[in-house]
VOVO-46355 format. One line per field, with one value per residue (C-alpha): x, y, z. Coordinates in steps of 0.5 Angstrom, whole numbers, always signed. Layout:
// residues N
u: c(X;...)
v: c(Y;...)
w: c(Z;...)
***
This chain:
// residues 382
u: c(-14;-21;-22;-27;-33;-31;-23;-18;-19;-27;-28;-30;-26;-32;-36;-32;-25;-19;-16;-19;-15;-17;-13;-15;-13;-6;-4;+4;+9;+13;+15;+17;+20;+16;+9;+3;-1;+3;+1;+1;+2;-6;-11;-18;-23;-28;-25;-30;-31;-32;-38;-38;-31;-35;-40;-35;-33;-39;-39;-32;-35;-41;-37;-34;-28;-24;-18;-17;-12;-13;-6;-5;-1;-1;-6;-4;-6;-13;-15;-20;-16;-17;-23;-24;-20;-24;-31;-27;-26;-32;-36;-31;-25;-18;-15;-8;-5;+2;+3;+9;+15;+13;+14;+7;+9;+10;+10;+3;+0;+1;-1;-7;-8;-7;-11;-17;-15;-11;-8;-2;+3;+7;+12;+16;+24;+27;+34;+38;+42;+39;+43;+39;+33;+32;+34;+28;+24;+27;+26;+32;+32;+27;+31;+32;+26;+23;+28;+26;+18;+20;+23;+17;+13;+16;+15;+8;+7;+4;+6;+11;+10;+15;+14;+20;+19;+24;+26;+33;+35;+35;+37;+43;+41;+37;+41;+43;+36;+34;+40;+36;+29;+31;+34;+28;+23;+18;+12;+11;+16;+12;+16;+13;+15;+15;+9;+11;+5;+5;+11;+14;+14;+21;+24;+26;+23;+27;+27;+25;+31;+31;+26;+28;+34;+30;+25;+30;+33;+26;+25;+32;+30;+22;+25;+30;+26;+21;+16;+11;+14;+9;+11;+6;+6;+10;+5;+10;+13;+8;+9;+17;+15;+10;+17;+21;+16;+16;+22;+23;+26;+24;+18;+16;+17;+13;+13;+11;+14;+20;+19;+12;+14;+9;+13;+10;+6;+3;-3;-4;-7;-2;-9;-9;-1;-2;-7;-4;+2;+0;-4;+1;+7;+3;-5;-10;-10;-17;-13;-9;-9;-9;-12;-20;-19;-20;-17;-20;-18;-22;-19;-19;-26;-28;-28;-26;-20;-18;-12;-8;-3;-9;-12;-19;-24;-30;-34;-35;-38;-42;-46;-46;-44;-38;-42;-43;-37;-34;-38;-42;-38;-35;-29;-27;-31;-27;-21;-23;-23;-16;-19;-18;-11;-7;+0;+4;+0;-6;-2;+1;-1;+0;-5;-11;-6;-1;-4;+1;+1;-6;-3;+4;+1;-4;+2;+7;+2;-5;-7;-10;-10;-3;+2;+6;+13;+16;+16;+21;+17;+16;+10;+9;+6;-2)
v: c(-36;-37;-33;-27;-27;-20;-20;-15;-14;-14;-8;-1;+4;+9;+3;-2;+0;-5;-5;-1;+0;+1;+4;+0;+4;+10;+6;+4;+3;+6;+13;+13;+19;+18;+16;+20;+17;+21;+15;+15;+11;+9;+8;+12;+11;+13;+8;+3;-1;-8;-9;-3;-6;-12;-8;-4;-11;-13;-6;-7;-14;-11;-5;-12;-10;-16;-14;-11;-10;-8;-3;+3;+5;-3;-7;-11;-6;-9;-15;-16;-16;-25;-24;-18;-22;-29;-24;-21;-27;-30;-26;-27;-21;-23;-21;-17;-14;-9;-10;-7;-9;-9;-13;-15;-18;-25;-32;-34;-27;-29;-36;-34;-29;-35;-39;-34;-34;-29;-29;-25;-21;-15;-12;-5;-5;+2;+1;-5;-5;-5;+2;+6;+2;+3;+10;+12;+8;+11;+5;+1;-7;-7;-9;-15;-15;-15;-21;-25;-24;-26;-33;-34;-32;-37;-43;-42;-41;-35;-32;-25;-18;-12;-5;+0;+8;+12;+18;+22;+20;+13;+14;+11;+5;+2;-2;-5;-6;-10;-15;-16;-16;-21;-25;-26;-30;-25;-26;-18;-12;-6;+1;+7;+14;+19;+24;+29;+29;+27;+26;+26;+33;+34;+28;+31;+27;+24;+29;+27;+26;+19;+18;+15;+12;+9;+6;+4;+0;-3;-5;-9;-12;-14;-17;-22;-24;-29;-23;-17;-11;-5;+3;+6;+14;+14;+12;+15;+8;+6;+11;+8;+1;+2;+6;+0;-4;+1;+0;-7;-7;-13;-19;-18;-11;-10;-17;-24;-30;-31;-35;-37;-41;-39;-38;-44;-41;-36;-33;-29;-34;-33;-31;-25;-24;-23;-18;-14;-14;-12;-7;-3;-4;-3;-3;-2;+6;+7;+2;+6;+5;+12;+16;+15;+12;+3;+5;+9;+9;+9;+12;+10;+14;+12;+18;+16;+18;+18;+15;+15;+20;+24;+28;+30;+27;+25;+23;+17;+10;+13;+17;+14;+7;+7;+5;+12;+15;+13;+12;+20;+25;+30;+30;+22;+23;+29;+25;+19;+25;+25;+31;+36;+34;+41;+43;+36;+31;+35;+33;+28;+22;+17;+21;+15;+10;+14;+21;+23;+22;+26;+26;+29;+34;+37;+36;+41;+45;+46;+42;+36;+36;+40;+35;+31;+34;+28;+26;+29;+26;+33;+31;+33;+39;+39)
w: c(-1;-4;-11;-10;-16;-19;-23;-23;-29;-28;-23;-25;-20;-20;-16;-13;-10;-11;-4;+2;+8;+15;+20;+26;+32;+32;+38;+37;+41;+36;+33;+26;+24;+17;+21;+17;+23;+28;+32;+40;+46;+48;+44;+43;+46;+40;+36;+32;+36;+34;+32;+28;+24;+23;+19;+15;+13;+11;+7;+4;+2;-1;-5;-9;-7;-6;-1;+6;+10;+17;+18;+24;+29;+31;+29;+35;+40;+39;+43;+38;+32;+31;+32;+26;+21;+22;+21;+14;+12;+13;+9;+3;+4;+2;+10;+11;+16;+18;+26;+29;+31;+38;+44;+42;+35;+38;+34;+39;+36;+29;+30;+33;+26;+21;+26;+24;+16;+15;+8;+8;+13;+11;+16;+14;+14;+12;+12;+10;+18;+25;+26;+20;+21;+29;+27;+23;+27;+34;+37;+39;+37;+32;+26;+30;+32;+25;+23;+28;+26;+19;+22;+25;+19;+15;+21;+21;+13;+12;+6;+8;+5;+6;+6;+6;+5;+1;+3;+1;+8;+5;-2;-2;+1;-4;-7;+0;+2;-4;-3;+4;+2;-3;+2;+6;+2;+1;-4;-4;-4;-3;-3;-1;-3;+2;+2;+7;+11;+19;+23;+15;+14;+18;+12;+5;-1;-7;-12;-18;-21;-16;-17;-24;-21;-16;-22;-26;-21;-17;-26;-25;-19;-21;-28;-24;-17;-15;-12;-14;-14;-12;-11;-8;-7;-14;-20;-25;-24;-29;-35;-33;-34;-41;-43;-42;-45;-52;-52;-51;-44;-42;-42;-35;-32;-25;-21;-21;-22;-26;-32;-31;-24;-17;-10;-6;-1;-4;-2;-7;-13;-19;-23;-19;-18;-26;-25;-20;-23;-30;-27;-23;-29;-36;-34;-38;-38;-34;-29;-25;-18;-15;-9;-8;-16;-15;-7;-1;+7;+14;+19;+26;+27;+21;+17;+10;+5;-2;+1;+8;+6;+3;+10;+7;+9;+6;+10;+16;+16;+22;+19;+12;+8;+5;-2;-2;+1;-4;-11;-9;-5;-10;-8;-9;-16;-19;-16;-22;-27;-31;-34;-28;-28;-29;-31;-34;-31;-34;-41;-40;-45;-39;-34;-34;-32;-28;-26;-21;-14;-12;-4;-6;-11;-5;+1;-3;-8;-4;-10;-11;-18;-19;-23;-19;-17;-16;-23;-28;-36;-40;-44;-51;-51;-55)
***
């Protein structure tokens, strides 16, 4: 993957977004009990079309944000998908993509895909066996489905990401699910923490007292592999890692390589492996990733959201660039201020690289700047 002329370190989150994730279509063949999307069987019809996901791109690129991925529903239900990928990649974005395991995730699709410069694919297992993962999908087969996509993956050479959420259904398949994923050659190991939205409002969250088992295990695990651990929806992993850090838990917490060494294939540059993974555990404090902070969603119409998980729109790409959607609506603006925090996370000392997950405040408290329910750290009182 070529390099893009703006760092990590480099971009300023008030202007310039890190990753912006565009929901392609909400057509799947699956029904996943956790799916924010609550995808459907067809696709609709007022979806971008592909002239109009071209010119998102086009946009992204200009915003300097340097990474896309093209997410759903299933971003295979889009004949069109090669097609956006090659136009992405013609203008200087790093591409990804998350299909699902569907009869359509082939190995000739995925050919065609890293035929058109794709630079990474990530597929989501959330259990450690066929019978707890196609439970959760509710589609029997998709575990060996799954399994057989990531063989594929390899023959082709296209560098694997996976993505596992965590709920208290699966708690206890932590550690199980770790010797998986660590079987598996992956370069990316992206767990989501469940935010109750969508179809997830009928599963239970990790309560926070999890949470922390959870973060003490993914530090084990991201001290020993040879890939990036990324949580999503649980900043708080951060204020985890820094404290380790502190304490001197551990010469590198958060992913990467192990002792200085690059996983062959990589699509991501070992430069901007650095980069991301020291910006997930320890950051510069103004560096954290969170809701419309260094992130921002498109959905399927081209409304745009601080986050996929975060159900207030600002706006859409239809009536106004995406540059000002995101560095000019109230809303993404106030959600870049550690200011408005409020309760712990407004006292927090980790609040500009943490900040607690902005979509789960709003999903239990109707606050999006209420503290994080799932973090458990009682801040020093000022």
């Amino acid at each position: 993957m070529g390099a893009h002329p703006l760092s990590f370190a480099s971009l300023d989150f008030a202007t310039t977004p890190f990753l912006v994730i565009w929901e392609v279509t909400r057509a799947c063949g699956l029904a996943c009990q956790h799916c924010r999307a609550e995808a459907m069987d067809t696709r609709d019809p007022l979806e971008l079309t592909t002239e109009e996901g071209k010119e998102l791109l086009g946009q992204i690129h200009e915003l300097g944000t340097p990474v896309c991925v093209l997410s759903g529903g299933d971003p295979l239900e889009r004949s069109d998908l090669a097609e956006l990928v090659r136009h992405g990649k013609s203008v200087g974005l790093r591409m990804a993509t998350i299909p699902a395991a569907t009869p359509r995730l082939t190995r000739e699709r995925l050919v065609e895909l890293v035929a058109a410069g794709l630079d990474q694919v990530a597929f989501s297992l959330d259990g450690s066996t066929a019978e707890r993962h196609d439970g959760f999908r509710q589609v029997p087969g998709t575990f060996d489905r799954t399994i057989e996509a990531v063989g594929f993956a390899h023959e082709i050479g296209i560098p694997l990401q996976i993505n596992t959420t965590f709920a208290a259904h699966n708690y206890d398949d932590v550690d199980r699910m770790t010797e998986l994923v660590e079987s598996l050659r992956v370069v990316f190991w992206e767990i989501f923490s469940l935010v109750p939205v969508g179809r997830g409002t009928v599963l239970r969250p990790m309560s926070a007292v999890e949470h922390e088992a959870l973060f003490a295990k993914l530090y084990a695990t991201s001290m020993r592999a040879g890939f990036i651990v990324k949580v999503t929806e649980a900043p708080h992993y951060r204020r985890y890692v820094l404290a380790q850090r502190d304490r001197g838990g551990g010469s590198r917490p958060g992913g990467g390589h192990p002792a200085g060494g690059e996983r062959s294939g990589s699509a991501i540059p070992a430069q901007l492996s650095r980069e991301l993974s020291t910006h997930e555990s320890f950051g510069a404090r103004a560096k954290g990733i969170n809701s419309g902070k260094g992130f921002c969603f498109v959905s399927h119409l081209g409304e745009v959201f601080p986050s996929g998980f975060f159900p207030v729109p600002v706006g859409s790409i239809r009536e106004r660039p995406l540059a000002e959607l995101y560095r000019d609506t109230d809303l993404m603006r106030a959600l870049r201020d550690p200011s408005r925090l409020a309760g712990r996370c407004g006292r927090c000392e980790y609040a500009d690289v943490c900040g607690g997950s902005r979509a789960r405040a709003y999903a239990v408290h109707g606050d999006w700047f209420a503290e994080d329910p799932a973090c458990l750290y009682e801040p020093p009182r000022r």
